[in-house]
N, C-alpha and C positions, 0 to 999 in steps of 0.2 A: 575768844573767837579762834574758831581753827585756822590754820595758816593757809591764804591764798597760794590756789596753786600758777603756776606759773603760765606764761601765756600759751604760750606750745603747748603742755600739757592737757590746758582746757581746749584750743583748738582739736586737738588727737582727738579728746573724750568726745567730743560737739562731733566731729568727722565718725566715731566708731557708732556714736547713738544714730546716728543720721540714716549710716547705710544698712543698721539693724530693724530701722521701720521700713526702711526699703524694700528688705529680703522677707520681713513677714508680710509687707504689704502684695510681694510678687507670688510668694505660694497662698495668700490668701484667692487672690484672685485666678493661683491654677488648679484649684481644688474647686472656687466655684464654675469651672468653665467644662462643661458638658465633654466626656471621652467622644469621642466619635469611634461609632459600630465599626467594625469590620467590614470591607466590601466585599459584598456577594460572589461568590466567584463565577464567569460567564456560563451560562447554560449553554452544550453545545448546539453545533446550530443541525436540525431537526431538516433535513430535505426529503420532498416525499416526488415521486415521478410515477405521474399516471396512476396512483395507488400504494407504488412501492416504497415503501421506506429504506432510505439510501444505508442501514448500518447493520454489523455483524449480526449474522445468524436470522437477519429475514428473510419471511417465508415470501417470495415474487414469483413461483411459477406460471410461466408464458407471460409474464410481463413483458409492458412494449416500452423497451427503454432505447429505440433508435435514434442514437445520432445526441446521446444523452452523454451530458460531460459529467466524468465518473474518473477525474482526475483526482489519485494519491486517496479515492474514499477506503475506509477500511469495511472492504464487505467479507470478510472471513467466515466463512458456515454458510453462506447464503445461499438458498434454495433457489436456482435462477433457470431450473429445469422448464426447455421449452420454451426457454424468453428468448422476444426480440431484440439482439442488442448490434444488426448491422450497424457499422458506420461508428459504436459507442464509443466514446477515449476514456479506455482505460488506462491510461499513462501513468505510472507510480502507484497502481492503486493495488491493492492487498486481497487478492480472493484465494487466501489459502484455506484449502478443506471448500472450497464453496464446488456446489454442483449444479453443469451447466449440461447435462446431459440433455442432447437434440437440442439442445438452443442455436440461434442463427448469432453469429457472428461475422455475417460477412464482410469484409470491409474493416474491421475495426484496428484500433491504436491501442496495443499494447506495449509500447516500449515501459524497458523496466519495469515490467508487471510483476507483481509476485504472488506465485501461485501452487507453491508445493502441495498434494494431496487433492490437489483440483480433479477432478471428473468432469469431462467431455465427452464422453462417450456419445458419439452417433451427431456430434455438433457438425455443423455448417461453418468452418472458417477461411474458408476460397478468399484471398489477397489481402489476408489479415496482414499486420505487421507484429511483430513480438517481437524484438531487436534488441537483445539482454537483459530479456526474460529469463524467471527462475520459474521451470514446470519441474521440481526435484517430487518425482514419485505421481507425477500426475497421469493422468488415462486420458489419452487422445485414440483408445480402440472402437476403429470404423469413421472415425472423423473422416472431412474432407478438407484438408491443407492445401487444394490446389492451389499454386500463386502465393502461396504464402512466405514471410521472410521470419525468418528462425535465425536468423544471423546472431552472432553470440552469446544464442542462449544455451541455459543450462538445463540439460534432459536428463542427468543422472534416474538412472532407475526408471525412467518412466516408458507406458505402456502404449503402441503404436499397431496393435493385432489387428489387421485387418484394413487400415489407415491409408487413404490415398496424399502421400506424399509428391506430389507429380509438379515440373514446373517450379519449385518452391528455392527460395534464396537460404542455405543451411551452410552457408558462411563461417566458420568457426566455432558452429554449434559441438555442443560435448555431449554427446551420443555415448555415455560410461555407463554400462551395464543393462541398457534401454533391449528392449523387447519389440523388434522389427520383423515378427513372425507374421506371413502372409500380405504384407503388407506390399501397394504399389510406391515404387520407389524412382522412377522415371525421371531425367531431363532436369535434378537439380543441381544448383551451384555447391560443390563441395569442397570447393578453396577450405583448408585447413582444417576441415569438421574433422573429429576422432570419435571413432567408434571401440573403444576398449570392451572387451568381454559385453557384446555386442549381440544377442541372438537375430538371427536371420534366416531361419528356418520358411523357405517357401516364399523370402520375399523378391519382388519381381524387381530387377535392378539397383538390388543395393550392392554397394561396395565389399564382396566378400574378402575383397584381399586386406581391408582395412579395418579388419576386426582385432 
């Protein structure tokens, strides 16, 4: 007979067999236990106003989007020629390259808008707010800003021919390299505004010393 192993010994072997049915009995049963899919990732969410679909590069002309909350939406490219957007809060929202040419903005919330490349042309924004707004390269030529607050935004380059600025809050607006040709220019707040290489050919009340 072979020589009994000693008590501990057998205890050890009893303990190492024990935890070995353990460990094939635990990947048995994670092998049988279904992976679980992947989750979907959220579909974004899909807003439509009056027609218009809220996202980049739709087509909304003379859509009636007044008094429509257009908070931080990314409308970049948007064709919004013609549309109603008195009263709209655009606050944080993205209309770079979008064009609003003759559209009615009267009234509306644009703080911190951002809108380089934007086109206005011939728009309606009498007591607008835009309050550190980016219009870098935008066309406000023939708009109507009466009442309007431009308080420190940023107008690098952009185009004001023919523009009634009258009345309007241009509070530390940066007027560098902007195009103020023909333009009315009347009765506004110019606390700190700078107008660097600044054209002003013909316009009626602007600050020529501060070019």
């Amino acid at each position: 007979m072979p020589p009994a192993w000693p008590r501990p010994a057998r205890a050890a072997a009893t303990a190492l067999a024990a935890l070995a049915v353990m460990l094939a009995t635990a990947a048995a049963q994670a092998q049988a236990q279904p992976v679980p899919a992947p989750a979907a990732a959220a579909e974004p969410e899909v807003v439509v106003v009056n027609g218009c679909p809220l996202w980049p590069y739709a087509q909304c002309p003379g859509a009636d989007l007044r008094h429509a909350n257009l908070v931080g939406r990314d409308l970049r490219g948007v064709n919004f020629r013609g549309a109603r957007l008195a009263r709209a809060d655009l606050r944080s929202a993205n209309l770079a390259g979008a064009v609003l040419d003759g559209a009615d903005l009267t009234g509306a919330h644009g703080y911190a808008l951002n809108a380089p490349g934007a086109s206005f042309r011939e728009a309606r924004l009498v007591g607008a707010s835009f309050e550190q707004a980016r219009f870098f390269r935008a066309d406000f030529s023939g708009a109507d800003l009466r009442g309007a607050s431009l308080e420190m935004a940023r107008l690098n380059f952009a185009q004001f021919v023919g523009a009634r600025l009258v009345d309007a809050n241009l509070q530390e607006a940066k007027f560098v390299a902007s195009n103020l040709r023909d333009a009315e220019f009347d009765g506004n707040l110019l606390r700190f505004a700078i107008f660097p290489d600044t054209l002003m050919d013909g316009c009626r009340g602007c600050p020529l010393d501060r070019r």
